[in-house]
N, C-alpha and C positions, 0 to 999 in steps of 0.2 A: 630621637625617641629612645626611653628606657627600656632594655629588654631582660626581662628578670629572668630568662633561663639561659642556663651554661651553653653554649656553644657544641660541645657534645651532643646535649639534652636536645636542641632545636635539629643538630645534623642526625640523632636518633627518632626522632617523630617526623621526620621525612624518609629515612629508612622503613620505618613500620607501614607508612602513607604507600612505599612502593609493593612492601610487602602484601597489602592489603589490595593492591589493585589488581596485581601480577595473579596473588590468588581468586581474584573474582574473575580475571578474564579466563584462568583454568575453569573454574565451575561454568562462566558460561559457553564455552568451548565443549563444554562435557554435554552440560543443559542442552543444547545447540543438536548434540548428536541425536540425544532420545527424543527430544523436540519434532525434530526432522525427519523420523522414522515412524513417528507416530500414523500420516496419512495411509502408511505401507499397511499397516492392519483392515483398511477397508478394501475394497473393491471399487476400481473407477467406475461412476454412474455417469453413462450416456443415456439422451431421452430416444436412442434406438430399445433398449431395452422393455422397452413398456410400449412399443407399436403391437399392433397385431402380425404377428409374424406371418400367418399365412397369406393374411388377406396384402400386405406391404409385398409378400413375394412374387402374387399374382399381378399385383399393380407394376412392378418392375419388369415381370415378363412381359405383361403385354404392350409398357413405353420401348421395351430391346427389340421388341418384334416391330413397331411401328417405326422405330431409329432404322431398322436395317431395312424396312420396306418404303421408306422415304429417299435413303441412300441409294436404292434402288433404282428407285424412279428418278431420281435427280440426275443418275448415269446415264440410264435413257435418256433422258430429256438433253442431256448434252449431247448425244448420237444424233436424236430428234434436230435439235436447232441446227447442228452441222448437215443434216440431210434437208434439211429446210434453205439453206443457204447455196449449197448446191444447186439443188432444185430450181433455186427462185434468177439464179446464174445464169443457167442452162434456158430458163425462159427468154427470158430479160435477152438474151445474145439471139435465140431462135425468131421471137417479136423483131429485131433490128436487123436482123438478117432478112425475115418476111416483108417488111415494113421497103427496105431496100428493091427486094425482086418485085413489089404491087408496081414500084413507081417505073418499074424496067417495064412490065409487062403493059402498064399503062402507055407507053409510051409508044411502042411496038406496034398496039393494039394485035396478036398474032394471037390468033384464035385456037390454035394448036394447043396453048398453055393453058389454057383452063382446065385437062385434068390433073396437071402440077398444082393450079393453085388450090386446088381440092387437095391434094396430099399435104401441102406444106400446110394449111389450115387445120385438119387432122390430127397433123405431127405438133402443133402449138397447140394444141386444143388438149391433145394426150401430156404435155408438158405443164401446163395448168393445172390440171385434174390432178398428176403426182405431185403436184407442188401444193393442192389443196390437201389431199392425201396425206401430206407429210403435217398439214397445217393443225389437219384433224386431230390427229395422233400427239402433237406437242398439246391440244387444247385438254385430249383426254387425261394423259399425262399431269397438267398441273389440274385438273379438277380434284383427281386424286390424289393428289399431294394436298391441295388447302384441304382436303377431309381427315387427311391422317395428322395434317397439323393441328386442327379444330380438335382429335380424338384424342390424341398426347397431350393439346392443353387441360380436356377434362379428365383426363388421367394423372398429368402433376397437380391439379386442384384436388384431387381423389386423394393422394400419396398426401400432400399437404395437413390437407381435413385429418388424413388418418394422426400425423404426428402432435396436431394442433389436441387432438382428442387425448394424445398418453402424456402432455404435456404435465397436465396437472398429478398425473402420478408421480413423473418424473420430477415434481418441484416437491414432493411429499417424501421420498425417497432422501433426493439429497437435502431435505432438511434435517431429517434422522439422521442422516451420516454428519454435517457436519455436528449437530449435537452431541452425536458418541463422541468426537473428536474429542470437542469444545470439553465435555467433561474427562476425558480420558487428558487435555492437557492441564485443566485444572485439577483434577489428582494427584498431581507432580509440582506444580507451582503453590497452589494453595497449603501444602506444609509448608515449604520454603517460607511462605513469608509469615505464617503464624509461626515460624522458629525464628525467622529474623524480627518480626516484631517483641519476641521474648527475649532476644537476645538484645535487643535495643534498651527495652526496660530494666531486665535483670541484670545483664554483663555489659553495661559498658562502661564500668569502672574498674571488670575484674583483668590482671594479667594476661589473658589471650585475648583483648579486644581488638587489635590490628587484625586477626582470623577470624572474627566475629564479621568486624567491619566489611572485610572482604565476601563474607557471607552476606552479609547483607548487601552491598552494592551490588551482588548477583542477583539476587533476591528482585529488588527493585529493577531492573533490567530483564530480567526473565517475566516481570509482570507488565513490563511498560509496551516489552518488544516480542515477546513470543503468544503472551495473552490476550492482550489487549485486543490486538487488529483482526482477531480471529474470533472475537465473542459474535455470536451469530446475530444476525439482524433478523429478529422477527419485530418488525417495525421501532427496533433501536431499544424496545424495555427493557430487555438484558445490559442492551448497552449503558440506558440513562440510570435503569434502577441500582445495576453497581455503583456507577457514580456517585448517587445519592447519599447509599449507603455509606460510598469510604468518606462520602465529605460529611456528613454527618457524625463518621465515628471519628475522624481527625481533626473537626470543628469540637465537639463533646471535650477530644483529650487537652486540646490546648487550651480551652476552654477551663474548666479543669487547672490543670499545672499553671495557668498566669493566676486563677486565683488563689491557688497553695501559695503562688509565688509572693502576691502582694499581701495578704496575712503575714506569712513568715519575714515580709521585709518590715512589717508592723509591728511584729513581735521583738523583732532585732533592734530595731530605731528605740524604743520603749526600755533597749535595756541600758547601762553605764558604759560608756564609751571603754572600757577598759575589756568589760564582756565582748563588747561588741568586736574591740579587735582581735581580739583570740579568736575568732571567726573564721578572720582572712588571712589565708595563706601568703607567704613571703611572696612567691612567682603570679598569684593571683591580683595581689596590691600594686603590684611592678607592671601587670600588664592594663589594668583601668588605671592607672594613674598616667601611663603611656597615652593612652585613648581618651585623656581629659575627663574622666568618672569616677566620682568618689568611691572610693574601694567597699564604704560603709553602706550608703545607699543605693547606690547604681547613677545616681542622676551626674546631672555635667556641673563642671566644677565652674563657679563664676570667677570672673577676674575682672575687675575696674581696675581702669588705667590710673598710673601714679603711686599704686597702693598693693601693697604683698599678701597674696592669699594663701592664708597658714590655715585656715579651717575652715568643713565645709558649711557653706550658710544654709542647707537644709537638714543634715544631720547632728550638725557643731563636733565632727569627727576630726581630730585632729592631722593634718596633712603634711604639713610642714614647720620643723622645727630649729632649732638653733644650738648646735652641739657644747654642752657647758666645758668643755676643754678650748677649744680655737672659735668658740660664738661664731661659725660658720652655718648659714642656712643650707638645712639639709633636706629631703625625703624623710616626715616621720617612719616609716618601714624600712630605711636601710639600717641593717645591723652593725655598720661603721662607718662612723664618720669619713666621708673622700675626702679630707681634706687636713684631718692631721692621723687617722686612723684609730681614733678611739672607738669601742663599743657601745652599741645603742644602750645597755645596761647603763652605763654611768650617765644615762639622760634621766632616767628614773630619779 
């Protein structure tokens, strides 16, 4: 491949490429800061904010007093079940003990013991009773617990209702904030790129366009990455109607400059090939002739096998010719001959 610029020239347009990047990653590094500090301007919104305070603090006293009157009673009922167990111990041994002396005394027949077995009946009988006693007291115990459990669930339904209710303020709040945002970041971004759109059109032919460039790759980075993801969704119109808009004004411009471009390739084709190459630039004809494109009209250069293509078959611009010193074929646009070093002047 023919490379029509000097070796300097190519290792200085990758110097300016670094130049140009180095300084977009400072801009967006900078961008990045105020970016980022922008949310600090609001005040965090929780949907605590917008409950009823009193009525939400009422509601909390009275689940803390039900919490600690549940915890209450759960302790007890632990005392309760261990006295119950006891109790039921205590029986259980007194019955098998009694159960034991019936069959002695059965046995015996000793008429003496009958006011024993009056006591020992008595004393199981009193053993029962405290072990119902105890039975009572665990039953009272969880009745009153499932009612403070039943009173705390219609109390977190209560607390519920209350936040489901500030719900809708709290989604009306943070849509405002993030709107201020949204506009507070597009006040910052939207020069940026109406300066790097001006600078795309106006300067990028003039001497600082490596810092332009750089400008602009910030530009477009700050709108893809700090903008973008942050335009609010109020059902995406913001989101789609930007869209619309830049594709419609990036559709319009190319729209636009491809038909400047083919007029003007009409107007150029239309003139004497002599005009037309004062046109093209030395480094410009070196690089489409590299890339198999007629320098004159942009289109691709044909070539049939067997046969030398010196000119092109849509423009009839001349390509390649044969130097009248060494009749060496050469590139019509080198300005000497490579092969004995004559100048392109003495082909005229």
């Amino acid at each position: 491949m023919i490379k029509g610029a000097r070796v300097p020239e190519r290792a200085y347009a990758i110097v300016l490429w670094v130049v140009s990047i180095v300084f977009a990653g400072f801009l967006i590094g900078f961008g990045n800061l105020i970016i980022g500090d922008l949310p600090q301007v609001e005040n965090v919104i929780i949907p605590e904010q917008f409950v009823d305070s009193a009525r939400n603090r009422q509601l909390q006293d009275d689940l803390k007093k039900a919490e600690d009157r549940r915890t209450e009673i759960d302790d007890k009922l632990a005392i309760a079940r261990l006295q119950l167990q006891q109790a039921q111990s205590a029986s259980r041994t007194a019955r098998e003990t009694f159960q034991a002396w019936i069959q002695t005394r059965t046995a015996t027949t000793d008429s003496q013991q009958d006011p024993e077995v009056l006591a020992r009946t008595r004393q199981l009988e009193t053993l029962k009773s405290g072990e119902r006693s105890v039975q009572t007291q665990i039953d009272a115990l969880e009745s009153e617990r499932l009612s403070i459990g039943q009173r705390t669930s219609t109390l977190e339904q209560q607390q519920s209702d209350l936040q489901m209710d500030a719900y809708p303020a709290y989604e009306r709040a943070l849509f405002w904030q993030e709107l201020r945002i949204f506009l507070l970041r597009l006040a910052i971004t939207l020069p940026m790129l109406l300066l790097a759109a001006w600078l795309v059109v106006k300067r990028r032919k003039g001497a600082y366009w490596p810092l332009s460039r750089g400008f602009v790759l910030a530009s477009v980075f700050v709108f893809f990455v700090e903008l973008v993801p942050y335009l609010p969704s109020y059902g995406g119109y913001i989101r789609y109607g930007a869209g619309i808009i830049i594709t419609v004004a990036a559709g319009h411009f190319l729209i636009k400059n491809m038909r400047h471009y083919l007029e003007r390739r009409r107007e150029v084709e239309a003139q004497a090939e002599d005009e037309r190459r004062k046109l093209v630039s030395h480094d410009e004809a070196f690089k489409k002739m590299a890339a198999k494109v007629c320098p004159g009209c942009d289109r691709p250069i044909a070539n049939m096998d067997g046969s030398e293509t010196n000119f092109c078959v849509h423009c009839g611009m001349t390509l390649y010719n044969h130097c009248p010193r060494c009749d060496a074929r050469k590139m019509a646009f080198f300005r000497y001959c490579m092969a004995c070093g004559a100048p392109a002047e003495e082909v005229q």
